[in-house]
gemmi code that builds the backbone of each chain (N, CA, C; Angstrom):
import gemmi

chains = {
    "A": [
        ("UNK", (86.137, 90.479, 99.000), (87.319, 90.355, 98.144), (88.028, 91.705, 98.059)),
        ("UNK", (89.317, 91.742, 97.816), (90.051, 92.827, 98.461), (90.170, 93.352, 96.491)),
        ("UNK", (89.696, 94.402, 96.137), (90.379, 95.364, 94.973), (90.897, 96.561, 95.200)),
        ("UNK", (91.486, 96.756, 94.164), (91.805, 97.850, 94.096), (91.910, 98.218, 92.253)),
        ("UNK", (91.307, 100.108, 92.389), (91.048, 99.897, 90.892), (91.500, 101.644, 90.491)),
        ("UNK", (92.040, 101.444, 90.016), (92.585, 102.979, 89.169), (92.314, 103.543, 88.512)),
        ("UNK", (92.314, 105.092, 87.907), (91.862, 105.646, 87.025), (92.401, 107.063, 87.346)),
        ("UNK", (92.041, 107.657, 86.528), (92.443, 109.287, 86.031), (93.816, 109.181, 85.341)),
        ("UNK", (94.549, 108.278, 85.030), (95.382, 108.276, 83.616), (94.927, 108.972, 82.303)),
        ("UNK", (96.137, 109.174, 81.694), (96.182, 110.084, 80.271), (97.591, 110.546, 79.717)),
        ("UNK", (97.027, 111.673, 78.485), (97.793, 112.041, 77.955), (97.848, 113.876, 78.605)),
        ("UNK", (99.329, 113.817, 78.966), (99.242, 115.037, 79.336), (100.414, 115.738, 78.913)),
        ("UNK", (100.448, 117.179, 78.764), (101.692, 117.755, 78.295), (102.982, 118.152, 79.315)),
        ("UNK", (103.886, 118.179, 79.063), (105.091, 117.948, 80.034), (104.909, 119.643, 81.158)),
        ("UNK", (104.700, 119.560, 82.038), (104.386, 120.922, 82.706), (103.214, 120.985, 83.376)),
        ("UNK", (102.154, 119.871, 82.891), (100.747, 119.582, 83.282), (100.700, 118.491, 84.660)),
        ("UNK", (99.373, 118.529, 85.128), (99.370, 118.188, 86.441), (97.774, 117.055, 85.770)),
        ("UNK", (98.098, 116.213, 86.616), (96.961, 115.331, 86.950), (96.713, 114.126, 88.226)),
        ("UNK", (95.601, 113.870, 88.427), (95.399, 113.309, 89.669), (94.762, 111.857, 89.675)),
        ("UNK", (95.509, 111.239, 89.986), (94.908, 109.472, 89.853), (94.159, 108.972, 90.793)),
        ("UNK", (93.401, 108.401, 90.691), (92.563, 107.628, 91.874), (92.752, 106.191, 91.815)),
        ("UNK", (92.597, 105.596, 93.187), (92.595, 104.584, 93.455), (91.646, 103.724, 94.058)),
        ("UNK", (90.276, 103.290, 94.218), (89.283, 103.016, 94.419), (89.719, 101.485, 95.535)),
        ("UNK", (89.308, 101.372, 96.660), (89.613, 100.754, 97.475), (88.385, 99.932, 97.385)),
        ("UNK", (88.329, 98.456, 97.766), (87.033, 97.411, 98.694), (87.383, 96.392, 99.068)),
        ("UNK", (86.547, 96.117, 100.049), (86.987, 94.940, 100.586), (88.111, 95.095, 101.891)),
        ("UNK", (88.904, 96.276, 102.379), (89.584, 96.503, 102.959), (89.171, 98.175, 103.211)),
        ("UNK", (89.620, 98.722, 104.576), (89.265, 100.031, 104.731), (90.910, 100.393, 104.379)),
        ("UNK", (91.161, 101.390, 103.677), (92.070, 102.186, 103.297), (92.813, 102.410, 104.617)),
        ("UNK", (91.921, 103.457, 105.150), (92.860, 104.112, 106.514), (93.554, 102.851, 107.579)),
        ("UNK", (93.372, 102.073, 107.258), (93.966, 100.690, 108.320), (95.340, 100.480, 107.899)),
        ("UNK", (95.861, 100.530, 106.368), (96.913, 100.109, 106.037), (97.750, 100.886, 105.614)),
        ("UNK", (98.832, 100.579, 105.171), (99.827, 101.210, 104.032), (99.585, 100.879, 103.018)),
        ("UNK", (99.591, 102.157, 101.942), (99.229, 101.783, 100.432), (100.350, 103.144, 100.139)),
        ("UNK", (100.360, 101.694, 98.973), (101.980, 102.930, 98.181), (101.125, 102.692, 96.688)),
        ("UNK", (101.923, 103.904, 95.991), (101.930, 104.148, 94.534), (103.257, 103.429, 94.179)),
        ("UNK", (103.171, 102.588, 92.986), (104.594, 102.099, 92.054), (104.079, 102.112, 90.763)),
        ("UNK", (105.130, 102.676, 89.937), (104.878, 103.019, 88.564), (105.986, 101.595, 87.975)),
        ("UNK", (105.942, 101.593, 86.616), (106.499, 101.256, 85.493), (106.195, 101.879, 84.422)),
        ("UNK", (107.531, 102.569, 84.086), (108.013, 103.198, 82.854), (108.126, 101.626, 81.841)),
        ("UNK", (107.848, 102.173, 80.724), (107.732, 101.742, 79.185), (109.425, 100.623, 79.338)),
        ("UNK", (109.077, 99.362, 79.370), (110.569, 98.648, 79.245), (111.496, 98.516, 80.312)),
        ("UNK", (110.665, 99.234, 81.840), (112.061, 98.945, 82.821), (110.591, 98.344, 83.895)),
        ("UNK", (111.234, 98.286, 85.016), (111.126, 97.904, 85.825), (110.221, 98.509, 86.582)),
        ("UNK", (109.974, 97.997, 87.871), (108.533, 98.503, 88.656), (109.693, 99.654, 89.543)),
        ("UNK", (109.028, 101.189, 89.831), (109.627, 101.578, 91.036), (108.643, 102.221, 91.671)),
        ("UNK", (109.232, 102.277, 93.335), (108.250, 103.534, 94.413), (108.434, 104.263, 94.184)),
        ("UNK", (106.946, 104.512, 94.033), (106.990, 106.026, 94.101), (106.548, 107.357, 95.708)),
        ("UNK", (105.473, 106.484, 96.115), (104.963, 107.252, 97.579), (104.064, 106.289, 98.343)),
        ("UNK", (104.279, 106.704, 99.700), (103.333, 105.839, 100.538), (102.559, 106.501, 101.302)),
        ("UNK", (101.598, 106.338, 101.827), (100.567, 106.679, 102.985), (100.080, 105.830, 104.126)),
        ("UNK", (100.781, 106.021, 105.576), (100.618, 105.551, 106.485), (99.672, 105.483, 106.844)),
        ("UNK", (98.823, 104.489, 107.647), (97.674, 104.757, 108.843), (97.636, 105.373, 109.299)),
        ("UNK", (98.722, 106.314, 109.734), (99.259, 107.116, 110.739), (99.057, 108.547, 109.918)),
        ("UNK", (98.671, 108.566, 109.291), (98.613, 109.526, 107.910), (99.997, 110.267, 107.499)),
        ("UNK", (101.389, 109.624, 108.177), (102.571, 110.070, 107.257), (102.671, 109.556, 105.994)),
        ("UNK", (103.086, 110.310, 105.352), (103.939, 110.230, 103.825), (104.939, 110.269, 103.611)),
        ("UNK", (105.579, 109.484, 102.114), (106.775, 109.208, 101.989), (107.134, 109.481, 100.410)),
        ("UNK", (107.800, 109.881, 100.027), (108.174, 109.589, 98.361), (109.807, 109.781, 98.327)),
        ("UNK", (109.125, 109.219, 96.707), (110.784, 108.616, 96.446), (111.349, 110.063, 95.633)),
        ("UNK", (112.683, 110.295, 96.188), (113.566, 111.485, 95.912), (113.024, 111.921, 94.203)),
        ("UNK", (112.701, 111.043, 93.158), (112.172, 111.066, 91.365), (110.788, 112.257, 91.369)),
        ("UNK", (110.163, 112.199, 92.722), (109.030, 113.086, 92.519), (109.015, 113.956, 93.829)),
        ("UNK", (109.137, 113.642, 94.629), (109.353, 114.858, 96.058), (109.232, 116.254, 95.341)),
        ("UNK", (108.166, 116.501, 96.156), (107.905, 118.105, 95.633), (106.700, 118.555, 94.628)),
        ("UNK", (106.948, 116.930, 93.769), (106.100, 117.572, 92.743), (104.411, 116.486, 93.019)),
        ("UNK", (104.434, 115.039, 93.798), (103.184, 114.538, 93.855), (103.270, 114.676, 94.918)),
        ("UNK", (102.061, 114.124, 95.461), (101.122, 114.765, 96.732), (99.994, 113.038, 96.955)),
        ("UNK", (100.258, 112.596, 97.983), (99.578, 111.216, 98.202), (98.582, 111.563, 98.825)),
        ("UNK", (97.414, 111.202, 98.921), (96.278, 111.205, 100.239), (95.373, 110.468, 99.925)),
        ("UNK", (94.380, 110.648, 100.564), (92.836, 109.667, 100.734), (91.979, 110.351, 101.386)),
        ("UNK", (90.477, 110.000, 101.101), (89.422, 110.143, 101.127), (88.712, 109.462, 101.696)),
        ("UNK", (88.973, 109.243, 103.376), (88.546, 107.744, 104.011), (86.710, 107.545, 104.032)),
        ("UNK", (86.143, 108.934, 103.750), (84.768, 108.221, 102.872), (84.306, 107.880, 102.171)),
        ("UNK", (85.071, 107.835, 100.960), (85.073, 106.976, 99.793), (85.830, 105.957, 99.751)),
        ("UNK", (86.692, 105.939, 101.097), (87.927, 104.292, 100.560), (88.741, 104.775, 99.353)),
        ("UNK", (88.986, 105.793, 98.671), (89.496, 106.439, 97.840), (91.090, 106.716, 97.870)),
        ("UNK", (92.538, 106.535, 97.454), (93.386, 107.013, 97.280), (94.158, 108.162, 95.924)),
        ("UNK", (94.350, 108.833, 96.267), (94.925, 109.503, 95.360), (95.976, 110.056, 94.967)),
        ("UNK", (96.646, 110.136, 94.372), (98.061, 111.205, 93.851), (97.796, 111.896, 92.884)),
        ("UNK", (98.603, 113.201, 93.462), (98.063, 114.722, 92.679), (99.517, 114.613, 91.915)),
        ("UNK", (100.035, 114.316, 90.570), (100.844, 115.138, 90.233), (101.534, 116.506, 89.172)),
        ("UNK", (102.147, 117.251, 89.558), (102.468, 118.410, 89.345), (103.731, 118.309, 88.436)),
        ("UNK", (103.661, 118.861, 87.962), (105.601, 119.601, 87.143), (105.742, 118.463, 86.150)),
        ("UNK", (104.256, 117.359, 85.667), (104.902, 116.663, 85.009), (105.749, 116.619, 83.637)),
        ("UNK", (106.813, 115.501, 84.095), (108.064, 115.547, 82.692), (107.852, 113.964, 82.135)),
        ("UNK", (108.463, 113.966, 80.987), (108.175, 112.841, 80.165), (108.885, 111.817, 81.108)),
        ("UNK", (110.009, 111.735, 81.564), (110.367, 110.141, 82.493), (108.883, 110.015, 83.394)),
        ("UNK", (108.113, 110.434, 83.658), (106.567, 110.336, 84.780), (106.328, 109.625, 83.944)),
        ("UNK", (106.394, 109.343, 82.572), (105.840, 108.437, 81.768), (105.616, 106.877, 82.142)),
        ("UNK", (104.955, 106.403, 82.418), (104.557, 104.994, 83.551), (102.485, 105.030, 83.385)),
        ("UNK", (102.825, 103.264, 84.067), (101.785, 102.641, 84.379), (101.787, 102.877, 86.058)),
        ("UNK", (100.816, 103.383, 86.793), (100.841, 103.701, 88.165), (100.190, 102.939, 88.679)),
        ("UNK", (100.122, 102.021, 89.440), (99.691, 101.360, 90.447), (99.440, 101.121, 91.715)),
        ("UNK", (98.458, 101.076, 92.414), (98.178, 101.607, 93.533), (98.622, 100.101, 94.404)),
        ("UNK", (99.324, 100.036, 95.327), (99.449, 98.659, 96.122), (99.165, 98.813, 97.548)),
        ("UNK", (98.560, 97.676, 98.140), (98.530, 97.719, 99.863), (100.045, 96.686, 100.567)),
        ("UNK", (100.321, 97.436, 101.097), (101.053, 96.741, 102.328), (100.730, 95.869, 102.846)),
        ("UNK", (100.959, 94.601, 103.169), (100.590, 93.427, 103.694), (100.279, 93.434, 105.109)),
        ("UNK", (100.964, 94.358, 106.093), (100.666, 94.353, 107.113), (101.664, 95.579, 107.770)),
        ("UNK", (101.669, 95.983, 109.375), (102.492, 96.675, 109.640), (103.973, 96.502, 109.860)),
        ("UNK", (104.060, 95.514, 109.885), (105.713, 94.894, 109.840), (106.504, 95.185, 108.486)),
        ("UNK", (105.550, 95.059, 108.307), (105.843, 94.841, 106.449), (105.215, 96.188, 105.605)),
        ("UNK", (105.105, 96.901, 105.219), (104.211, 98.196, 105.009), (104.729, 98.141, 103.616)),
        ("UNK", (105.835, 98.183, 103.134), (106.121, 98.003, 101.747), (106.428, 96.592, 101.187)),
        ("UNK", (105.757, 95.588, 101.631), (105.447, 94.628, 100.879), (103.831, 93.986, 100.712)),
        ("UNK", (103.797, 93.950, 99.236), (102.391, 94.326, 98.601), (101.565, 93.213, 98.277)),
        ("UNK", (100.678, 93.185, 98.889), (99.784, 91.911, 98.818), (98.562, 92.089, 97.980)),
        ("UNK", (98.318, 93.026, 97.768), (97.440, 93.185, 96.909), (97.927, 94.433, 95.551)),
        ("UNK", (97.322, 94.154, 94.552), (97.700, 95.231, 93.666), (96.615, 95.597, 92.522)),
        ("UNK", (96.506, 96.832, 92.230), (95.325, 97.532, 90.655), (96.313, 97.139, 89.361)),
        ("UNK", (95.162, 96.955, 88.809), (95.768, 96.974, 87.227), (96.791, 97.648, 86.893)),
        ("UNK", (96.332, 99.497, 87.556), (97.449, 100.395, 86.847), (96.309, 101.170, 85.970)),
        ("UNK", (97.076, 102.169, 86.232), (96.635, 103.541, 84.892), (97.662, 104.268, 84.232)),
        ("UNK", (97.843, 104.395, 83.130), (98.667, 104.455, 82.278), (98.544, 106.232, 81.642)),
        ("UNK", (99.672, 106.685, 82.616), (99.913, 108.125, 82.068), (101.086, 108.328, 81.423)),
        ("UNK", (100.560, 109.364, 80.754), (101.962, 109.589, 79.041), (101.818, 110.979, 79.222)),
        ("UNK", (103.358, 111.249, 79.598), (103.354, 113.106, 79.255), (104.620, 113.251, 78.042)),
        ("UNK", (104.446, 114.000, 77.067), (104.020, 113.650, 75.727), (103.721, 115.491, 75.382)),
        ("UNK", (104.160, 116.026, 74.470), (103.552, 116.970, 73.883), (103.382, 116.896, 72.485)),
    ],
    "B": [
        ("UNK", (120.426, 103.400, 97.884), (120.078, 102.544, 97.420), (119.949, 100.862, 96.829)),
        ("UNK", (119.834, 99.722, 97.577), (120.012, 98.710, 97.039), (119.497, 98.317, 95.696)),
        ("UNK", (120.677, 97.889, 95.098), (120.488, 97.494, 93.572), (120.121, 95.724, 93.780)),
        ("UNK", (118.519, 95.666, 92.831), (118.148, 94.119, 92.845), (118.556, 94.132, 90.683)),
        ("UNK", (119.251, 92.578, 91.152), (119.836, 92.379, 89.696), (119.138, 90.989, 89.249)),
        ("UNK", (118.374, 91.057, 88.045), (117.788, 89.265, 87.957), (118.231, 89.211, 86.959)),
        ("UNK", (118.491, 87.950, 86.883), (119.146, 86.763, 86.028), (118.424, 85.551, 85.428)),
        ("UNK", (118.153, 84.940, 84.066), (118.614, 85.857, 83.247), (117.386, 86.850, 82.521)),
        ("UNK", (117.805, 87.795, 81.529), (116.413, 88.735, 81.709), (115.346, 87.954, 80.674)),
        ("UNK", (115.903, 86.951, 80.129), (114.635, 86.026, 79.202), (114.879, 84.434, 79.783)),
        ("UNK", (113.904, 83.873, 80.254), (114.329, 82.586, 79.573), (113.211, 82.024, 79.130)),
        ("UNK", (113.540, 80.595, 78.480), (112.665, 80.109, 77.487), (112.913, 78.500, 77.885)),
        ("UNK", (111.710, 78.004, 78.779), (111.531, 76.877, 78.603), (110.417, 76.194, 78.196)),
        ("UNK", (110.502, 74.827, 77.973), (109.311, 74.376, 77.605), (107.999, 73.597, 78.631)),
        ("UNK", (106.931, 73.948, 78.766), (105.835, 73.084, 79.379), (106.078, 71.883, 80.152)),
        ("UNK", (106.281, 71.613, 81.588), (106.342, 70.544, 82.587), (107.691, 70.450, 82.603)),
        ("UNK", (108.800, 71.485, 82.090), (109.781, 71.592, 82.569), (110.450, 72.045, 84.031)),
        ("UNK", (111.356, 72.644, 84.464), (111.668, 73.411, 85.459), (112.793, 74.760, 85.209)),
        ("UNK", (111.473, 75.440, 85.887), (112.320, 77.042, 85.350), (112.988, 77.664, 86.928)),
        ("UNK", (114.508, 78.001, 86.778), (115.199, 78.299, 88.117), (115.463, 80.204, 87.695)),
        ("UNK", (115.014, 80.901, 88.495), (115.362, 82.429, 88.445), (116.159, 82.741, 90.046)),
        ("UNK", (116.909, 83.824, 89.200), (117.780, 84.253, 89.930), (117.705, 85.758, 90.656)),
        ("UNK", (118.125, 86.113, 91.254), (117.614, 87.624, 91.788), (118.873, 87.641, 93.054)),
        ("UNK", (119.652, 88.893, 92.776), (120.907, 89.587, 93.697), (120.343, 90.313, 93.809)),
        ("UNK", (120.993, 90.854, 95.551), (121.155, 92.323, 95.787), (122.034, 92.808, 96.067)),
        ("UNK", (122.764, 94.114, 95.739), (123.974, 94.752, 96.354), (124.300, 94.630, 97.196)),
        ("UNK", (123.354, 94.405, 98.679), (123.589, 94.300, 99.677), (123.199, 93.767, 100.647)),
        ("UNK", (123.303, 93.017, 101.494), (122.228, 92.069, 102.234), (120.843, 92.744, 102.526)),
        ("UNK", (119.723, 91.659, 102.071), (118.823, 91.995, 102.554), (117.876, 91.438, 103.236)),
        ("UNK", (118.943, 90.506, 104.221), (118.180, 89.304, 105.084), (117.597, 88.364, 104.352)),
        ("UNK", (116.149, 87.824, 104.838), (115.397, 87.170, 104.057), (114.034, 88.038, 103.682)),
        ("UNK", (114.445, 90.036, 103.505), (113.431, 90.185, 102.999), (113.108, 90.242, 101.842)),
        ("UNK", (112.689, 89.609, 100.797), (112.769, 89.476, 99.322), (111.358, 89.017, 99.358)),
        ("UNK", (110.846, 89.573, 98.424), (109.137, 88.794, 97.612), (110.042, 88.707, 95.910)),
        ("UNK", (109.097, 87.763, 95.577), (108.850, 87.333, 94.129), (107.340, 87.526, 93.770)),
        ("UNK", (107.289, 88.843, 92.871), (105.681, 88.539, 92.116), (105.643, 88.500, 90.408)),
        ("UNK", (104.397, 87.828, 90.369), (104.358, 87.653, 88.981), (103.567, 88.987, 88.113)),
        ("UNK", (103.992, 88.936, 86.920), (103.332, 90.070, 86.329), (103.023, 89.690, 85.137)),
        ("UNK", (101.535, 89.938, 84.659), (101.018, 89.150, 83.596), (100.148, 90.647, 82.690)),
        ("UNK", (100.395, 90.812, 81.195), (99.854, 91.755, 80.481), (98.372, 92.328, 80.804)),
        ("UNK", (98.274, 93.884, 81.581), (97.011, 94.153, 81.082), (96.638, 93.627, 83.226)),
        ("UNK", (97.358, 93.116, 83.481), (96.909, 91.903, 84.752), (97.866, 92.808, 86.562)),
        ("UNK", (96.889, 93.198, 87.308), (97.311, 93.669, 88.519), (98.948, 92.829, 89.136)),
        ("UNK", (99.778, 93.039, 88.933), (101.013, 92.107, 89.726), (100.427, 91.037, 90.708)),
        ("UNK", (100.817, 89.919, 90.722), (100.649, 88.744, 92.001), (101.739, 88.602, 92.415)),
        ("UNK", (101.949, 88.713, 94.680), (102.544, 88.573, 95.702), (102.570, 86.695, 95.333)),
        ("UNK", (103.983, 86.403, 95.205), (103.976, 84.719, 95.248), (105.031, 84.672, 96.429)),
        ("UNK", (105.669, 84.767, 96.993), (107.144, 84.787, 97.500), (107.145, 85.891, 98.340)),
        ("UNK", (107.312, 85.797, 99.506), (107.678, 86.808, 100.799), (108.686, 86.252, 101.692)),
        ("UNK", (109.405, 86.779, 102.570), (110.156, 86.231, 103.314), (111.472, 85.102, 102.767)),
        ("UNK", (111.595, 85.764, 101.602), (112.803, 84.809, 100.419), (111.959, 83.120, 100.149)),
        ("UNK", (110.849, 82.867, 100.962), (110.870, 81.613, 100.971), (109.172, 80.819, 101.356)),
        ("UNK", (108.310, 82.402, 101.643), (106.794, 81.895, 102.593), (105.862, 81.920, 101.307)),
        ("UNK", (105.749, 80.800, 100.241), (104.407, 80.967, 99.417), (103.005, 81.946, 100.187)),
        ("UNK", (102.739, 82.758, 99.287), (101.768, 83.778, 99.537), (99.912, 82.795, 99.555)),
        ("UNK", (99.345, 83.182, 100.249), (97.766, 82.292, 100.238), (97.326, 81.767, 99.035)),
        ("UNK", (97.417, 80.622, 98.464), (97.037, 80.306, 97.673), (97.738, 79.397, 96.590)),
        ("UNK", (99.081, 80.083, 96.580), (99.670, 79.671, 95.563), (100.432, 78.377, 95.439)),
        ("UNK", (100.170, 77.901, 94.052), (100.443, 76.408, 93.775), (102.050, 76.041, 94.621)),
        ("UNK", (102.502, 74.455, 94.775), (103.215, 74.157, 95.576), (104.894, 73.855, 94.495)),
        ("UNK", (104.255, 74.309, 93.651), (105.578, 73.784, 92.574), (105.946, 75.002, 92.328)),
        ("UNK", (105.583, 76.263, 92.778), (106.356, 77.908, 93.106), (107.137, 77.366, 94.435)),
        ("UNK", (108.556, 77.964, 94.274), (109.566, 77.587, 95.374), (110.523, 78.841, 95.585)),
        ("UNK", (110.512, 79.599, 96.540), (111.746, 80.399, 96.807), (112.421, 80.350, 97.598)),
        ("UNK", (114.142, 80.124, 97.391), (114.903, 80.223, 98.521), (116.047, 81.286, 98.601)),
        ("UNK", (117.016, 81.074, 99.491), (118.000, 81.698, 99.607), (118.176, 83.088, 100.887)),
        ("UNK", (119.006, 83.986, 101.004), (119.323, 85.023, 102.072), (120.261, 85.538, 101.949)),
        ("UNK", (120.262, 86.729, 102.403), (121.268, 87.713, 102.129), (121.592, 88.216, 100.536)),
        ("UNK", (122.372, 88.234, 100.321), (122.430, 88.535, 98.830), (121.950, 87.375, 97.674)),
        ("UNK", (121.429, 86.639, 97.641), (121.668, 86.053, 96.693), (119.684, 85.298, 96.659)),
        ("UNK", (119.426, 85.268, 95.679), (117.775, 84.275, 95.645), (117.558, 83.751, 94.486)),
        ("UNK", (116.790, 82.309, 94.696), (115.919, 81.886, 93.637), (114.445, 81.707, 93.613)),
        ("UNK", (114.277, 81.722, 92.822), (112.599, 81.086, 92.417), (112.791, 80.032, 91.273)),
        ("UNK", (112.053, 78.993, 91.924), (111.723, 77.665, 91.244), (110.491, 77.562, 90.818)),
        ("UNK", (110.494, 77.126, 89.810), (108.883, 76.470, 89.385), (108.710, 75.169, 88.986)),
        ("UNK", (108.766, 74.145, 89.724), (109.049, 72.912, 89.761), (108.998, 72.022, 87.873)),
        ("UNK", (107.271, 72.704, 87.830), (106.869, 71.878, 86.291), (105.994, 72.957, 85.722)),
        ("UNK", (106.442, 73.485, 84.828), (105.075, 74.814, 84.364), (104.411, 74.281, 83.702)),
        ("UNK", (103.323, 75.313, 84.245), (101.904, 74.717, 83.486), (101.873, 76.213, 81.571)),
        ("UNK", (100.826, 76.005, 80.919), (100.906, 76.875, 80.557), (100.701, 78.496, 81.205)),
        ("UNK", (99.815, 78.661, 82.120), (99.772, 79.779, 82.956), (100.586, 80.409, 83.873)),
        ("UNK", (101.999, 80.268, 84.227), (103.597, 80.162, 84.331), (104.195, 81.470, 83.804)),
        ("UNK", (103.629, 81.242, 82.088), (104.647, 82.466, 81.192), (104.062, 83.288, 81.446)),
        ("UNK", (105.481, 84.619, 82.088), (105.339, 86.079, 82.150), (106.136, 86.239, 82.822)),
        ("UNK", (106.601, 87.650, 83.816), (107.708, 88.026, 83.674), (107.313, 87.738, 85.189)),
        ("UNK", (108.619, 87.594, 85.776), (108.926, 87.508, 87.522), (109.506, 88.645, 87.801)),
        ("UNK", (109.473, 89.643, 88.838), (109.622, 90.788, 89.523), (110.341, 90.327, 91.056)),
        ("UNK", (111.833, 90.697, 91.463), (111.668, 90.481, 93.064), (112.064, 91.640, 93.496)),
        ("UNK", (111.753, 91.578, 94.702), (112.133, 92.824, 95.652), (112.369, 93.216, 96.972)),
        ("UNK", (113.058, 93.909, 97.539), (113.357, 93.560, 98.628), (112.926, 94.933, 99.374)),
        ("UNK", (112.563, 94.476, 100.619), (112.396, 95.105, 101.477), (112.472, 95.663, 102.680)),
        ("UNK", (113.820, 95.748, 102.439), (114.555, 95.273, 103.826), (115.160, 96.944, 104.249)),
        ("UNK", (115.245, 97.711, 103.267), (116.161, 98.901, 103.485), (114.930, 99.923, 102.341)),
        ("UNK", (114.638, 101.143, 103.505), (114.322, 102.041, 102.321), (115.539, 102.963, 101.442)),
        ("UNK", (115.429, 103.248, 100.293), (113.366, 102.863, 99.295), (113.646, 101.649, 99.011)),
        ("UNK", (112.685, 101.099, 99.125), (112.603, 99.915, 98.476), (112.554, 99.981, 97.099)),
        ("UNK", (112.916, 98.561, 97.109), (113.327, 98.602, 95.426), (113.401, 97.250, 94.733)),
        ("UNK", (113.142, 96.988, 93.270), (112.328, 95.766, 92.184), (114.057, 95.989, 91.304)),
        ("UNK", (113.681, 94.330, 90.910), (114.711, 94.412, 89.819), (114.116, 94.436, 88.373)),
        ("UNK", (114.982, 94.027, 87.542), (114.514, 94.593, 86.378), (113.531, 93.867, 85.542)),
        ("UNK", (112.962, 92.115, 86.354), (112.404, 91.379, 85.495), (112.880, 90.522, 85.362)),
        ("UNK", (112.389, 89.177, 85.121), (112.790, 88.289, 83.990), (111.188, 87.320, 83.069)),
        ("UNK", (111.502, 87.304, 82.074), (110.437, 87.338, 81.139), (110.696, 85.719, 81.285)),
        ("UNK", (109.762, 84.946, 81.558), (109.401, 83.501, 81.397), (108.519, 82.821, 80.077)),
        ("UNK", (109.418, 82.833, 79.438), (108.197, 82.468, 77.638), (108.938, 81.420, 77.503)),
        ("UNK", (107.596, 80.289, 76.408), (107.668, 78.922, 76.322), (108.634, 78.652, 75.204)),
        ("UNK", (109.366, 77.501, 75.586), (110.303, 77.157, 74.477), (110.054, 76.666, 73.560)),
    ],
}
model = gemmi.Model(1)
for chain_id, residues in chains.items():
    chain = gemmi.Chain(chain_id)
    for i, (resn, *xyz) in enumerate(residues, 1):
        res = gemmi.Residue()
        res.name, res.seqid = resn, gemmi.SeqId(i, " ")
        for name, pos in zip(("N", "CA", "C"), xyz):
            atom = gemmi.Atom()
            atom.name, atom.element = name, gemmi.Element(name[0])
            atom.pos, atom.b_iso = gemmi.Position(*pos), 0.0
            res.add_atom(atom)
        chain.add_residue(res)
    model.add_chain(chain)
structure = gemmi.Structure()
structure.add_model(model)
structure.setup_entities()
């Protein structure tokens, strides 16, 4: 069965950095595309970054610069490092897989979400 | 950036009814559009790919059609497990991009 499961959410102060994980099974990580999408408090889902098979990366112009996507293909592990955080980072982050290579940003599987608040 | 616009952002019907959602985009985006559901506390569910290909599993009274700018999602007769909010998105042009929702609660 295919999960995916998140964690390292919190409360952090606007300037502070933290790093989320994404716990992969059932599927090997390095095979697919898996993107990060957040939801902020009352709007809508957006991208945020992806990680190719190919091991390119992608993010969306809102964080460029400041997160950092990768994996840990011996743990099946994904992660985002982020940096410079400001209160709009404020979101539920969710780790999603790509359905296939045709398709790389459409998400067939999805985590609960971890819920970071930057907040002072 | 393509702007996805859904319509309307609440609705409210009642049990073994039929609920019709709406979802634009600024700009054509073929037939790449998904519809997923999003339920409190609950990982998002892929129902709708290809404006129109039910995803593995899902019941036969979920219906999506349409292309290019314009989509629906049908739900023929809801059950109680139905209410919550619908998400579409398209994927046709990066970044990709979700509209804003529409919240499905019982009348």
């Amino acid at each position: 069965e295919v999960q995916l499961v998140e964690s390292g959410g919190g409360l952090i102060q606007p300037g502070g950095s933290l790093r989320l994980s994404c716990a992969a099974s059932g599927f090997t990580l390095r095979s697919n595309y898996i993107s990060w999408v957040r939801q902020a408090p009352g709007k809508g889902l957006e991208w945020v970054s992806v990680i190719y098979s190919s091991d390119s990366t992608y993010y969306a112009d809102s964080v460029k610069g400041r997160f950092t996507i990768s994996r840990d293909n011996s743990k099946n592990t994904l992660y985002l490092q982020m940096n410079s955080l400001r209160a709009e980072d404020t979101a539920v982050y969710h780790c999603a897989r790509g359905k296939d290579s045709g398709s790389p940003y459409l998400f067939d599987y999805w985590g609960q979400g971890t819920l970071v608040t930057v907040s002072s | 950036e393509i702007v996805m616009t859904q319509s309307p952002a609440t609705l409210s019907v009642s049990p073994g009814e039929r609920a019709t959602l709406s979802c634009r985009a600024s700009q054509s985006v073929s037939s790449r559009l998904a519809w997923y559901q999003q339920k409190p506390g609950q990982a998002p569910r892929l129902l709708i790919y290809g404006a129109s290909t039910r995803a593995t599993g899902l019941p036969v009274r979920f219906s999506g059609s349409g292309s290019g700018t314009e989509f629906t999602l049908t739900i023929s007769s809801l059950l109680p497990e139905d209410f919550a909010v619908y998400t579409c998105q398209q994927y046709h042009n990066w970044p990709i991009t979700f509209g804003q929702g529409t919240r499905l609660e019982i009348k």
